[in-house]
N, C-alpha and C positions, 0 to 999 in steps of 0.2 A: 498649474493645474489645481482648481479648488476642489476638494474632495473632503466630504463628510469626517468629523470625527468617529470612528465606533462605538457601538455603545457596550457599558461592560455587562457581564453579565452580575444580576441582580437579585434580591431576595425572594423574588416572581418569578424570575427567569435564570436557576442558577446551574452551571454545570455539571454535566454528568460526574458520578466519584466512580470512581474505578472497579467498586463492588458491583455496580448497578449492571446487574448481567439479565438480559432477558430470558423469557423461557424458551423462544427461537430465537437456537442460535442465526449466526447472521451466515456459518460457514457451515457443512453437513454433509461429510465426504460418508458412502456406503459402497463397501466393496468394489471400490474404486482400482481398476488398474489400467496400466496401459504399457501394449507392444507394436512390437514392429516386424513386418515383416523380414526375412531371411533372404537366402539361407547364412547361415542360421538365426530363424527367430528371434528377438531378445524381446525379453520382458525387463523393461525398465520400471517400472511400478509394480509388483505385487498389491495383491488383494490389502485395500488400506480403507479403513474407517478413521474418523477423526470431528469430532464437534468443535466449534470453537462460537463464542458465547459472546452477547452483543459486549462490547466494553473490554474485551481481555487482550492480554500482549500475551502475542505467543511466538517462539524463538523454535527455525527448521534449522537443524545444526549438522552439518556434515561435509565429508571430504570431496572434491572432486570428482566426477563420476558416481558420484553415491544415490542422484534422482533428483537433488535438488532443483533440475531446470524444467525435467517434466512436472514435477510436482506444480513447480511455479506456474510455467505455461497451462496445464488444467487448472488451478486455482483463478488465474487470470483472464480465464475461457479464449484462451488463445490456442487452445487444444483440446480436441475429446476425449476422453477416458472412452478407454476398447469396453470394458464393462462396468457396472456399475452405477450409482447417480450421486449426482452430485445439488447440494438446493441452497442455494445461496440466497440470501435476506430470505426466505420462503420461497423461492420463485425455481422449477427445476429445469436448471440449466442445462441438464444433460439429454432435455428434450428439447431445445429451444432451437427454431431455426437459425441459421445466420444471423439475417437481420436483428433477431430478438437479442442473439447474443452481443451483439455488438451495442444494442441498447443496456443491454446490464452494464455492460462492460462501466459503458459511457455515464451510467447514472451511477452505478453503485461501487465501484472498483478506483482508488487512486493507486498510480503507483509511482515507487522511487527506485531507479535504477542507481547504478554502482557509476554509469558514465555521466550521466548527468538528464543529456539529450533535449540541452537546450538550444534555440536557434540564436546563433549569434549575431543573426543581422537585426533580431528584434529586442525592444528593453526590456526590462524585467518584469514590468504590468503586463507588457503586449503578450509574453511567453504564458504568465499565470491565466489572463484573459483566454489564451487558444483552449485550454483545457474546458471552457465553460460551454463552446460552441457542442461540444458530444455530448451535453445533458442537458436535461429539459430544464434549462434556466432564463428563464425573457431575456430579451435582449437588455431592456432596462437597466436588468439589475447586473449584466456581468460585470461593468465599472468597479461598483460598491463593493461585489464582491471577490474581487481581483485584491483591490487595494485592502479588504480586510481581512484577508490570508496573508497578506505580505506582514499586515501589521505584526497580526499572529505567530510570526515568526522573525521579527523583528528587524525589518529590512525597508520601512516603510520609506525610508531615506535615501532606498536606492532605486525608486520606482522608475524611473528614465535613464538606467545605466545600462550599459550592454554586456550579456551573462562573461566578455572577456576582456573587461575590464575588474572583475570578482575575484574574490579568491575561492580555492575551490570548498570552502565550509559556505560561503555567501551563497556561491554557485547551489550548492545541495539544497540549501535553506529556499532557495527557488524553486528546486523542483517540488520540495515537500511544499511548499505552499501551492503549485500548480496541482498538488494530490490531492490537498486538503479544499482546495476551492468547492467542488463541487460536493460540499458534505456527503463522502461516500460513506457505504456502509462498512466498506473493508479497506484498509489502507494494506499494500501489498508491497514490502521494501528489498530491491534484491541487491545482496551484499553493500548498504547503504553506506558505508565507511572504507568499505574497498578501495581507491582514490586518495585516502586526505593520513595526514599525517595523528600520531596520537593524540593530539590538544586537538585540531578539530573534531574531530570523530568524537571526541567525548562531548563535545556539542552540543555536535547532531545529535548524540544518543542523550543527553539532557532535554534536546528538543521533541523525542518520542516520548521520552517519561511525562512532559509536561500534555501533549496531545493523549498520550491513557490517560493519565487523570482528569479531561476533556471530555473522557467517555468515549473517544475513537478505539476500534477494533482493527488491533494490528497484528499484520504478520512478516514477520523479519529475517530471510533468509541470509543463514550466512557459513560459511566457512569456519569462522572465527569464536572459537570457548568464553571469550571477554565477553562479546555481542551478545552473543545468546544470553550469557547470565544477568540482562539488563530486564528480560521479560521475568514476570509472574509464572511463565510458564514453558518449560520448553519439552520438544522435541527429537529423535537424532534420525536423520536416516541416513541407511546402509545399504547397498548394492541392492533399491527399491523397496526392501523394508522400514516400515514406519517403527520406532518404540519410544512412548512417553518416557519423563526422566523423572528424576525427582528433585 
């Protein structure tokens, strides 16, 4: 397979630094909650506000039943908040039909799961490739830009291997490139190291340090006090309560 070399970036063209925060943010949680019906009721989100600013790492830290998967699920618009809004890149999600949501999803949201959720019967281009099909990206270019995600996280070597022949840091390093393919605006990591042993997982988390200082806007849910303390910035929630840390 003949495939372009990338090109790097340049004193014209040079990556984002990690400061470079816009004035909209890319994430814009207001009075955001969300429950369920009973009996009895549960509110699994209380009333939560939260900014998060193009270019930042920010860490959702907490135990088990704490909200971390509603939280997830509305961040991912895989779920409505009961009240509230939410405006992700500028765009307010929290009015958006279906379809629309499913185009955000598609154009502006990667995300990394803890399982992986890769297809094993395809190779490792073909997997990065599916993610290109849900955003407005020509057909053209998903090739180029399959193969320059892989590079991006340094697996360019294993573009015709299948995700179970990997090992599981190779394996993750696939999904975050299928996340990263379609330049989202939010990268969305749920328990990203859950899976892999301590040497990979510090990897992984070397391979987020290296995508923020890229300029990607991440958000990193996890369990784990190590994880969280790899962002700029984190959070803790608690039986639906949000509170910033220091």
């Amino acid at each position: 397979m003949n495939l372009p070399v990338p090109v790097p970036a340049t004193e014209t063209n040079p990556p984002l630094e990690a400061s470079a925060v816009s004035e909209q943010p890319v994430v814009e949680l207001r009075d955001v909650t969300r429950s369920f019906p009973g009996p009895p009721p549960v509110t699994a989100l209380h009333p939560t506000s939260l900014s998060v600013g193009r270019g930042e790492y920010l860490s959702i830290v907490g135990p088990s039943g704490s909200g971390k998967s509603t939280l997830l699920n509305l961040l991912g618009l895989l779920d409505r908040p009961s009240s509230g809004e939410y405006w992700l890149d500028g765009q307010p999600a929290h009015e958006a039909s279906e379809a629309e949501r499913t185009a955000l999803r598609g154009g502006l949201i990667g995300f990394v799961f803890q399982s992986f959720h890769l297809l094993p019967h395809r190779t490792v281009l073909e997997n990065v490739m599916l993610s290109t099909m849900y955003a407005p990206i020509p057909r053209s270019q998903r090739l180029r830009r399959a193969y320059d995600a892989l590079c991006r996280v340094g697996l360019e070597h294993r573009l015709d291997f299948r995700p179970t022949t990997l090992s599981g840091g190779e394996r993750q390093r696939v999904a975050v490139a299928r996340a990263v393919v379609t330049e989202p605006a939010l990268l969305l990591a749920d328990e990203p190291t859950g899976n892999l042993d301590t040497a990979t997982s510090e990897e992984v988390l070397n391979l987020f340090d290296e995508l923020h200082l890229d300029g990607l806007t991440l958000m990193v849910i996890t369990h784990d006090d190590a994880v969280a303390h790899r962002a700029q910035r984190r959070v803790r929630i608690t039986d639906g309560h949000l509170q910033e840390l220091s």
